[in-house]
N, C-alpha and C positions, 0 to 999 in steps of 0.2 A: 624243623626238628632240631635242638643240641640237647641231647641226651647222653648218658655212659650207662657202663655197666663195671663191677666188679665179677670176674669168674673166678673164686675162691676151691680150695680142693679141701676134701677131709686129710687128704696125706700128702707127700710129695709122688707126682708120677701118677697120681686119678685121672689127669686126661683136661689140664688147664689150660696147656698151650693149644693140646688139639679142637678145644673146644672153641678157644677163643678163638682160632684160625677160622672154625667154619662159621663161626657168627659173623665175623669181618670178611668172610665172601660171601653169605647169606646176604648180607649185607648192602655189600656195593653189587651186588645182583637188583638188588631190588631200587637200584638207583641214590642209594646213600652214600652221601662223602662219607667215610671210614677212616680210622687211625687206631691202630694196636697201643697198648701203654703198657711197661711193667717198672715201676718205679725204681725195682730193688731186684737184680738178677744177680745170683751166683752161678759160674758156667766159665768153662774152658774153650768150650766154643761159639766162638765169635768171629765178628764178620766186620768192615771196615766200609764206612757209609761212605758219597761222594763228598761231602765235606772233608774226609778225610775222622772221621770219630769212631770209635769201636765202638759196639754193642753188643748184645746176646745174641748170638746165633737168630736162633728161634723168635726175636722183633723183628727181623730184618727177614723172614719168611711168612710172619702174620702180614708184615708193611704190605710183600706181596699178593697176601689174599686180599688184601684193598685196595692193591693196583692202585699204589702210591710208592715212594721212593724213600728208602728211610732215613732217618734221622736219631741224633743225639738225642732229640726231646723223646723218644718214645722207649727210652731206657737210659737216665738218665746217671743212676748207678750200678756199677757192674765190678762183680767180685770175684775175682781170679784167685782157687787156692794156689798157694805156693808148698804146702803141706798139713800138716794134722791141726796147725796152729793159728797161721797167718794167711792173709789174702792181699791180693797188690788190688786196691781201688783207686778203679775207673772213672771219672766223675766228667761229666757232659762228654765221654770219648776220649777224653786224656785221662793216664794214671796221675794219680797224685800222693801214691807210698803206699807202704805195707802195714798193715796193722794184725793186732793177734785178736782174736774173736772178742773176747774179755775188753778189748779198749776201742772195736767198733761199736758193741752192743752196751759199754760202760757210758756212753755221751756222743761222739761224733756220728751215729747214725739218726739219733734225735737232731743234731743241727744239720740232715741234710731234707728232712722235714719240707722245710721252705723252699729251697730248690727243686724240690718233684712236685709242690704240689704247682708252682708256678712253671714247671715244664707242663704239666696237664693240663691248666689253665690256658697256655697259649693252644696246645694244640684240640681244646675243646673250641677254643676262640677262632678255629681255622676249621675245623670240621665241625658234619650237624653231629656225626656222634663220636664217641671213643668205647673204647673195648680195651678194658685193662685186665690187665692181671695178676692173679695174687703169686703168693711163695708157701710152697708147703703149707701147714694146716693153719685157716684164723686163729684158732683155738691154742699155739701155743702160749701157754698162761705164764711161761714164767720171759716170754719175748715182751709182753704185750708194751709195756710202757714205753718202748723204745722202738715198738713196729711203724713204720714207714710204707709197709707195700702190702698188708693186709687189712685190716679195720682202722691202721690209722687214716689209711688212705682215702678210704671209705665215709670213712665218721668226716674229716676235716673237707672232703669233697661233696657229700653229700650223695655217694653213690650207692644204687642197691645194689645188694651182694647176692650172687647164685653158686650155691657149694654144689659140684661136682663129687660125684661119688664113684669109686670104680668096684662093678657088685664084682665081677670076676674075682677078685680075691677075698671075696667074702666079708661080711661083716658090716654091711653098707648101712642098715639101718639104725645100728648103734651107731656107727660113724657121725650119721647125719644129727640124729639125735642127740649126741653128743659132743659134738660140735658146738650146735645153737646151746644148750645146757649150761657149757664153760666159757660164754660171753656176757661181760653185762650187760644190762637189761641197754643204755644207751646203745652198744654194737647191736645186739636182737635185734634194734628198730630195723637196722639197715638187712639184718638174711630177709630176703625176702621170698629165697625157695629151693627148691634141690632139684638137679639133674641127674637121671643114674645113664651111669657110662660102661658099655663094654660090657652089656647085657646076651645072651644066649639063651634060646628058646621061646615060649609061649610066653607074650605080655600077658596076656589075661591071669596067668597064675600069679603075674607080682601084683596086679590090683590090689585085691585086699590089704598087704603090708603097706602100700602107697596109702590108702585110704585110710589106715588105722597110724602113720607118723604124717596126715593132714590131721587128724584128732588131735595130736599127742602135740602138735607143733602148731597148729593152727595155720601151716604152712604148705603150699603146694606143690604139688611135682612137676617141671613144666617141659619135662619129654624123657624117654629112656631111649637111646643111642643105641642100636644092636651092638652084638663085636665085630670088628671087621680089620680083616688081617691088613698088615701093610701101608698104616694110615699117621703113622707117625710123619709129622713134620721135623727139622732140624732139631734134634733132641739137644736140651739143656747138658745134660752129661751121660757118662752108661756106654755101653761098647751095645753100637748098631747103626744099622744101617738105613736109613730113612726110608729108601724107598720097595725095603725088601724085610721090614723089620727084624727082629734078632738075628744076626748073622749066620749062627749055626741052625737056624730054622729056616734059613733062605731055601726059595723056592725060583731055582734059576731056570731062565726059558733055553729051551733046543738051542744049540751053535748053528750058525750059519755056514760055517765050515766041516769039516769031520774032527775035527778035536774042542774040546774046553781051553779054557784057560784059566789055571791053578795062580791064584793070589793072594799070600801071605800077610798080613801086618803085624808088625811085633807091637804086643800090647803095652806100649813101655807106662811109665810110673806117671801121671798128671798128661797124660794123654790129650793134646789140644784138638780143634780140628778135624775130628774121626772122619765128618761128614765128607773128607776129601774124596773117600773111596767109595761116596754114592753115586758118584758117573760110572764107575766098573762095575757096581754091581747091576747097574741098571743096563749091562749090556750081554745080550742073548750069550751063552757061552760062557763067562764068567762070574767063578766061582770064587767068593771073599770070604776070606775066616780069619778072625786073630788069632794068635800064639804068642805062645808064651814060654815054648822048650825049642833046643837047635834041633829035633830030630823035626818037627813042624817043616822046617824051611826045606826039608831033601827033597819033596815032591814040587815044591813049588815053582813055577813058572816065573815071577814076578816076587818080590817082597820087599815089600812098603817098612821103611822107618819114617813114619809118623814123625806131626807138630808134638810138642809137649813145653809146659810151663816150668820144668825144672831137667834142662838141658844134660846136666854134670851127675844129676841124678839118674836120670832115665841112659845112660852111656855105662855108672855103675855098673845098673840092674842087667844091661845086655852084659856086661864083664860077668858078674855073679852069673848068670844062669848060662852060660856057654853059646850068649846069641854072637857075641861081639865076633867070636873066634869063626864060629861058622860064616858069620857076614863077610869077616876078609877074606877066608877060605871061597866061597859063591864068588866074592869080587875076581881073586885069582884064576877060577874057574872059566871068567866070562859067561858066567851067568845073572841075568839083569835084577838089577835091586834101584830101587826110586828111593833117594834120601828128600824130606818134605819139611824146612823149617828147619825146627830142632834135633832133626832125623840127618836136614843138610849138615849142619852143624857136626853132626856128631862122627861121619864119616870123611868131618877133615883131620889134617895133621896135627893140630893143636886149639887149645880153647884159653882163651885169657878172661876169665870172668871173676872180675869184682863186683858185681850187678845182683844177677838172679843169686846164687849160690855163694857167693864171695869165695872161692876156691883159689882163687888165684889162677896159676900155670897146670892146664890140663890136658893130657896127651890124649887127641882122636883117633879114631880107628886110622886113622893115615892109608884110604882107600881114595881120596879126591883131595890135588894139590890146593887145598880152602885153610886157610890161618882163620880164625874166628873172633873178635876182642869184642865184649861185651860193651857197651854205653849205655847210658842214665838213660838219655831220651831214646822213646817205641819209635822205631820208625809205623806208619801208619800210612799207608799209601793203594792204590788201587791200580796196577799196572796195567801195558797191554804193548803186546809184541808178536814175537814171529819166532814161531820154533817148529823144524821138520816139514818148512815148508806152508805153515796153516798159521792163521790168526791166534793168537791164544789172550784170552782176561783172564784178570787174577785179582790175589791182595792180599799184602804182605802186615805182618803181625810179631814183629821181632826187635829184643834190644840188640841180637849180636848181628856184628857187621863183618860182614865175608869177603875177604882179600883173597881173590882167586889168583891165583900163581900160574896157572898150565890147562891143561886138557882143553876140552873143544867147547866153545860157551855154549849154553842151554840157560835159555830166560835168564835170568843174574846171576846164577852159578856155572855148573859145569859138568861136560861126561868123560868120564874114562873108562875105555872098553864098553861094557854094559852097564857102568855105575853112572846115575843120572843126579844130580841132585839141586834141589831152589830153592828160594825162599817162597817162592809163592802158591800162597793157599787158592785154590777153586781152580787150577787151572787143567783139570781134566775135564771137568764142564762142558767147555770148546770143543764139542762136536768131530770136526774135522783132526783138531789136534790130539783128540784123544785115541781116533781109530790109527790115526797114523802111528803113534807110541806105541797101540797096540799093533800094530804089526810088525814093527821092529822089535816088542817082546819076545811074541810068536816064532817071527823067523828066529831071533837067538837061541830059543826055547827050544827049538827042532819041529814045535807044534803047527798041524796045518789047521788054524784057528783062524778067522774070515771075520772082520768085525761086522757088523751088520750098517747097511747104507743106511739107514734113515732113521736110526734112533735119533732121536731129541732130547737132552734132559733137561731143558727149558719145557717144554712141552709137556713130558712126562709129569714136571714139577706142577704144572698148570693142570692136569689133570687131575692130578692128588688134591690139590686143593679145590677141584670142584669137589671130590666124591668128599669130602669135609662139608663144604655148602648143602652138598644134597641132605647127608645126614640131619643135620640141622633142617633143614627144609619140609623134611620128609617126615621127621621124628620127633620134632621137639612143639611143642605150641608157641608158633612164630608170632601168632597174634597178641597171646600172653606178653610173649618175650620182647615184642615192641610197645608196648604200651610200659612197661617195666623200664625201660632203655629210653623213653621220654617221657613218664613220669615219676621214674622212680619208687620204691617198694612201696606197697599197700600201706595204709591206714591202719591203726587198730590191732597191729599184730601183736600175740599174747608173751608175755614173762613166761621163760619155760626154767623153772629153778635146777640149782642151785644158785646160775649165775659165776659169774668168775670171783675169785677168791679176793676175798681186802687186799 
């Protein structure tokens, strides 16, 4: 078998990462080498592979539902906003500058064409299949000439596409419909059918509508996905929590102890890395919420300042909204707060940045003895060390370089009193390292909060992505969907007008 597949969405957030997750453990379940692919990601969170190369978050968690190890090739560009305008592009894992929308989608997103399709190339040449994925809708008509990671990818690969529909927000079957409608007749070749995602209730009722847009499309349905809470993988962007979906809808299990544990995160501006605080949330007893007002932080136990991709900016927004003041006030207090990245950064004594922000001389909460000077080159690294006594991994994703002056080292930065702060991202993951933090929360906190012995969020993680597999397995026509994935879309399929515009 070398086969692919394109998982195309009617919108952005229809359920393309999660789908493609459980095909690529459907997948290597059923004894197939596997490899995820998304040519073209835009996303803040990201993860740093062992070659040392960034990618999207969310590749480097499909990589895992194929129970393979990730790589540069299987997201080969990746686009960090910097704000309303520009994004710093990522290209094989290294940046290589900023550009404003208007002058990635004017020509250099066309010349990087050749580059994705020859990363897919090799890693079709190394696996029997691949499982790619698209971006937001095929259908937008006014991207098309310059698209890269939906029907261009497609067309130039020779992949069939399967659009993903999410019915929970209604309107699924104009979507679909309209979708294949605004493709020409060359991309049609390649839809070869629809998925509905995130379904409620009696299948039998949506039959007919399935059976009357096989009429209208000539095109088949090749599974309806129930809804099922809690099933997001590393989300592309969005404030949640992966393993607990939206935060304010979390459903946290009984404390092991007699108290909770209150855990704050300030919601700052370009928010990188959210997925830090899915090891806490996946831990019996605590309870995660963002904010975004200082009255938030009085109850809290713990409060996380977050990664973010615009350092000088997200320090602002805590000055504007009265986070900044409360934060020094809580530091003073000795009450504990986790700075994380950009978050480290932000509660040193000064920031030198010509780089992200060009600001120049910028004064930090001056809560942890950290000087910060911005540089050209990402540091890109995957650490591993010793804190509180326990093994800790990580991986560090930052241009500023942190000259620690004082306090007590903690992984590359530093604590003073209850103020913790690093550069490195995933490293509450670490099991052991994480319940121990937690208990030095707790004990500051006055809280009698007992982490629980044997949570796993390796484990956890592997769970989640069977019940991905299972869905797929259980729900979708796997027989269809292999024959599709080695030989690619049917024959004969019909022109559904108007077509895309001249």
């Amino acid at each position: 078998m070398s086969g692919g597949l394109l998982v195309a969405g009617t919108t952005s957030d229809a359920g393309k990462s999660v789908v493609t997750a459980g095909i690529c453990r459907w997948l290597v379940r059923q004894g197939v080498k596997v490899a995820p692919f998304k040519a073209q990601n835009m996303s803040l969170n990201s993860f740093v592979t062992t070659e040392g190369a960034e990618i999207g978050r969310a590749q480097a968690m499909q990589a895992q539902a194929c129970r393979v190890e990730p790589t540069a090739l299987m997201n080969p560009v990746l686009l960090k906003p910097g704000g309303e305008q520009s994004s710093q592009v990522v290209l094989l894992g290294k940046p290589v500058g900023e550009l404003s929308a208007r002058g990635y989608h004017g020509g250099r997103q066309q010349q990087l064409l050749g580059t994705v399709l020859d990363c897919l190339e090799q890693l079709r040449g190394t696996y029997d299949a691949v499982i790619c994925e698209g971006a937001g809708s095929p259908a937008e008509i006014n991207l098309r000439r310059t698209d890269i990671v939906n029907m261009g990818i497609a067309r130039n690969a020779g992949l069939p596409v399967l659009v993903v529909g999410d019915i929970d927000r209604g309107g699924v079957f104009a979507s679909f419909f309209g979708t294949v409608a605004l493709l020409s007749p060359e991309d049609q070749r390649c839809v070869a059918g629809f998925l509905v995602n995130k379904f409620r209730g009696d299948v039998s009722l949506l039959e007919p509508g399935l059976d009357m847009l096989l009429g209208l499309t000539g095109r088949k349905t090749y599974g309806v996905l129930p809804f099922r809470h809690g099933l997001g993988i590393d989300e592309e962007d969005g404030l949640r929590v992966s393993l607990r979906g939206a935060v304010r809808e979390s459903v946290v299990a009984p404390p092991v102890g007699e108290d909770v544990l209150r855990v704050a995160v300030c919601a700052v501006p370009l928010m990188s890395n959210f997925t830090d605080v899915d090891a806490l949330a996946a831990e019996p007893g605590v309870v995660v919420r963002f904010v975004d007002r200082p009255e938030e932080l009085s109850d809290a136990d713990l409060v996380i300042v977050p990664g973010t991709r615009g350092t000088v900016r997200a320090l602002e927004w805590l000055r504007e909204r009265g986070l900044a003041e409360a934060l020094v006030r809580r530091a003073a207090e000795q009450r504990p707060v986790l700075g994380i990245c950009g978050g480290f950064q932000i509660l040193g004594e000064h920031i030198e940045d010509d780089v992200e922000s060009r600001r120049g001389h910028v004064d930090g909460l001056g809560i942890l003895p950290v000087r910060v000077r911005f540089a050209r080159e990402k540091t890109l690294t995957r650490p591993r060390g010793e804190a509180l006594g326990e093994r800790v991994e990580g991986y560090e994703i930052h241009h500023g370089v942190a000259d620690v002056t004082g306090g007590i080292p903690f992984l590359d930065g530093c604590r003073v009193g209850q103020t913790w702060g690093t550069h490195w991202h995933g490293s509450l993951e670490s099991d052991g390292f994480r319940r121990a933090f937690l208990r030095e929360v707790a004990a500051a906190a006055g809280r009698r909060f007992v982490p629980a012995p044997d949570t796993s969020f390796a484990a956890l993680r592997e769970e989640q992505l069977d019940r991905l597999g299972d869905l797929i397995e259980q729900h979708a026509d796997t027989d269809a969907l292999w024959r599709l994935i080695e030989s690619g879309a049917p024959q004969g399929l019909p022109f559904i007008p108007p077509g895309a515009p001249a």
